[in-house]
C-alpha positions as CSV (number, residue, x, y, z in Angstrom):
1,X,0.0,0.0,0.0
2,X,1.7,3.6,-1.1
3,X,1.3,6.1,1.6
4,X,-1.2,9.0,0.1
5,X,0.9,12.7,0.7
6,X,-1.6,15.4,2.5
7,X,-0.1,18.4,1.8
8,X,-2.1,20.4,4.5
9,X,-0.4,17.7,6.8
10,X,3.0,18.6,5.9
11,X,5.0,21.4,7.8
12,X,8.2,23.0,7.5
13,X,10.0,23.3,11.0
14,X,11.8,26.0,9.9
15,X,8.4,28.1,9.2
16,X,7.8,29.1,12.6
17,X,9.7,30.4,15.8
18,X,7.4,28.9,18.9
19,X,4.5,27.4,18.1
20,X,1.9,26.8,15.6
21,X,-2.0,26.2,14.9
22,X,-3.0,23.9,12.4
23,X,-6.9,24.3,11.6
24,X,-8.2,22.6,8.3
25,X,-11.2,20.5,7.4
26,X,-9.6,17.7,4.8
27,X,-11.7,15.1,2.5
28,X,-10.8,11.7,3.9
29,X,-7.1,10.9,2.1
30,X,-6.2,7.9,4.2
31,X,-7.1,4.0,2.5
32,X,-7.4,2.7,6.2
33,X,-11.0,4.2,7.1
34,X,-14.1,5.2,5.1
35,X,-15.2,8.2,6.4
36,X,-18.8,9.5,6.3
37,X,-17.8,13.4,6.3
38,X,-14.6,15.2,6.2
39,X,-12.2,14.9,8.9
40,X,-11.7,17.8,11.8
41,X,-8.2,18.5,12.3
42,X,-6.7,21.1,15.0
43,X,-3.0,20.8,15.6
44,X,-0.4,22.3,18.3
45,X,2.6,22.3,17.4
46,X,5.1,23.7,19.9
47,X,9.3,24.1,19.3
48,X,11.6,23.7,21.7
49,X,15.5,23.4,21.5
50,X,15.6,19.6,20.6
51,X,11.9,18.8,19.9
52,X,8.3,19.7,18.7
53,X,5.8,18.4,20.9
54,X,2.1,18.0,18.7
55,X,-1.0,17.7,20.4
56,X,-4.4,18.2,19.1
57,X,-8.2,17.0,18.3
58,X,-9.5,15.0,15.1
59,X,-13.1,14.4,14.5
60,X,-15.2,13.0,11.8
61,X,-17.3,10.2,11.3
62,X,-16.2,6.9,10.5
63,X,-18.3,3.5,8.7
64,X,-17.6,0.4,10.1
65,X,-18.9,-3.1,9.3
66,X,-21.4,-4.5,12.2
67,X,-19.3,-7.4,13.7
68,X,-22.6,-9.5,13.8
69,X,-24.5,-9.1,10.7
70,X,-22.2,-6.7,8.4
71,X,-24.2,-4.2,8.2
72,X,-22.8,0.0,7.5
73,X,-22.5,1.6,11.4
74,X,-21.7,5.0,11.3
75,X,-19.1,5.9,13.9
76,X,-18.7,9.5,15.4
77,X,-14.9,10.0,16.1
78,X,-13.5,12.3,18.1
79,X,-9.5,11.5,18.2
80,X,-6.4,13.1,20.2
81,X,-3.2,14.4,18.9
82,X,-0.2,13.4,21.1
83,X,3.2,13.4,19.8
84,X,7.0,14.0,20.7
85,X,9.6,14.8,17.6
86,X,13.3,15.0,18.7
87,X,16.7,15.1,17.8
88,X,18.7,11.9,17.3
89,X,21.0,13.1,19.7
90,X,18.2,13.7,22.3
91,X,16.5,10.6,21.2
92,X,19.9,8.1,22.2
93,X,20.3,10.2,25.4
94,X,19.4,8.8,28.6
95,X,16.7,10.2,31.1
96,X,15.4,9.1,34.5
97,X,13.4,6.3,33.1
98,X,15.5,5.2,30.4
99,X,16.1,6.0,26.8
100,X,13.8,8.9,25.7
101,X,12.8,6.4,22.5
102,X,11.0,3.9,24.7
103,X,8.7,6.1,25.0
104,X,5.3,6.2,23.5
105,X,4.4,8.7,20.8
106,X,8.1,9.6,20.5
107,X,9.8,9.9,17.2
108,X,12.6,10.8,15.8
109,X,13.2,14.4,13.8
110,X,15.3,13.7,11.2
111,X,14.0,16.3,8.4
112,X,13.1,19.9,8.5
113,X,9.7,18.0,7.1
114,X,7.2,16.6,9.3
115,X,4.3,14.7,7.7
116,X,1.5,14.8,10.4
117,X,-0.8,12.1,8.3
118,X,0.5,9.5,10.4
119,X,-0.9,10.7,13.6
120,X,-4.3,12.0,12.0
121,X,-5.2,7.9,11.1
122,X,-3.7,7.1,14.5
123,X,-6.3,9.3,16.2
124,X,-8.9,8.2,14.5
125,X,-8.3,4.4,14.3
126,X,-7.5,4.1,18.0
127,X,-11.6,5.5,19.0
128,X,-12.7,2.9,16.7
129,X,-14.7,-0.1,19.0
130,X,-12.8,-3.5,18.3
131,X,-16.2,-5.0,18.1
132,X,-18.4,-2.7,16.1
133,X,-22.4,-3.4,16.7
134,X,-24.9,-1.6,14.7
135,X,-27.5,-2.5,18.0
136,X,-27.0,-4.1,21.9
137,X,-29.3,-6.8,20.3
138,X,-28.7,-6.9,17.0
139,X,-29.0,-11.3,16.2
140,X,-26.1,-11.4,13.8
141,X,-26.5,-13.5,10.6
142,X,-27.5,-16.9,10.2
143,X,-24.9,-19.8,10.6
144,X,-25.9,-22.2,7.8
145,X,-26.8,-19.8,5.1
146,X,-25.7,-16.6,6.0
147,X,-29.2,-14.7,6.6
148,X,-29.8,-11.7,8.3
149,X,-31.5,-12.7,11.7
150,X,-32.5,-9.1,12.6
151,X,-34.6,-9.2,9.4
152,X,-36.2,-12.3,9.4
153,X,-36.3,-13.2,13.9
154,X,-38.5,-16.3,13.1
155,X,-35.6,-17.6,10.3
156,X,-34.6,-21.1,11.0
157,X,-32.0,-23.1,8.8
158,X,-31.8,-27.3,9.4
159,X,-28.5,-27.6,10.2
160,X,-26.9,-30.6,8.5
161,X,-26.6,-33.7,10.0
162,X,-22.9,-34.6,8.4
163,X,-20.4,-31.3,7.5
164,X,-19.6,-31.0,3.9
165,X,-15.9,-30.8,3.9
166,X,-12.7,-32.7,5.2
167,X,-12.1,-30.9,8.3
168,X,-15.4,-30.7,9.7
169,X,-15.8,-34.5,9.0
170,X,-13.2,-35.3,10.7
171,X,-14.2,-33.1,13.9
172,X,-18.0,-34.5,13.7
173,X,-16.4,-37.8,13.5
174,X,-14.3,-37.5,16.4
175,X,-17.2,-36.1,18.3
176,X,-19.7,-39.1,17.3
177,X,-16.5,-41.6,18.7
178,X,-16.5,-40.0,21.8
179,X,-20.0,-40.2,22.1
180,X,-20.3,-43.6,21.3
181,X,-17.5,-44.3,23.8
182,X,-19.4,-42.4,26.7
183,X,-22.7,-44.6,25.8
């Protein structure tokens, strides 16, 4: 997968003495999501001798598959910005805790170009649910033949009696020895 360039995302370290506001409202660029509106971005960027810290709010809305029955759930997503850029000679030295790179959200500054893509998609994909549901009680989709239960409540497939392929033969096989064994 190439990496998609957001221009609005890129900034020049050299353009500003102190600090910085990003502010801009961006179609969604990133392959990783589909997004149902445009995506929110405000950006912080602050400059210090060896580092710009970035911090910041992303918002949109996101569409994700139901994990039951598939179906489009729109997602509102409101993300956070948190990021540390230093020097390579920062980034080897030591503090109290350790090496500064062990930390989270820490990276290493190694151009007078920093592409803030990167954590826009990481604030948005982190507020996205590992298990998506379009309802509390949505039913999910039928086992056998794949229907939609939340459509059709009263839907009832015969499950059958032997499993079509090799692998599940041999599991329903094993399972009709150990019953025979038990008997």
């Amino acid at each position: 997968m190439m990496k998609r360039i957001v221009r609005e995302l890129l900034v020049d370290v050299n353009s500003f003495e102190d600090s910085k506001k990003i502010e801009l409202v961006i179609d969604n660029p990133f392959e990783e999501i589909r997004c149902d509106k445009p995506i929110s971005v405000q950006l912080f960027l602050y400059k210090e001798k060896d580092s710009i810290t970035v911090s910041g709010k992303v918002s949109t809305t996101v569409i994700e598959p139901c994990s039951r029955c598939l179906k489009p759930v729109k997602l509102q997503i409101e993300g956070n910005v948190e990021a540390l850029y230093v020097n390579q000679s920062k980034l080897l030295s030591k503090s109290r805790s350790g090496p500064v790179g062990e930390l989270d959200n820490t990276f290493l500054l190694s151009e007078d170009i920093l592409d803030l893509s990167d954590r826009v998609i990481e604030a948005i994909i982190v507020e996205i649910p590992l298990k998506v549901l379009c309802s509390k009680d949505c039913k999910g989709l039928c086992p056998v033949c794949g229907a939609d239960l939340n459509e059709n409540p009263n839907h009832h497939c015969e499950t059958p009696k032997e499993p079509q392929d090799k692998w599940h033969s041999l599991l329903y096989n094993l399972k009709e020895n150990i019953i025979k064994k038990d008997q």
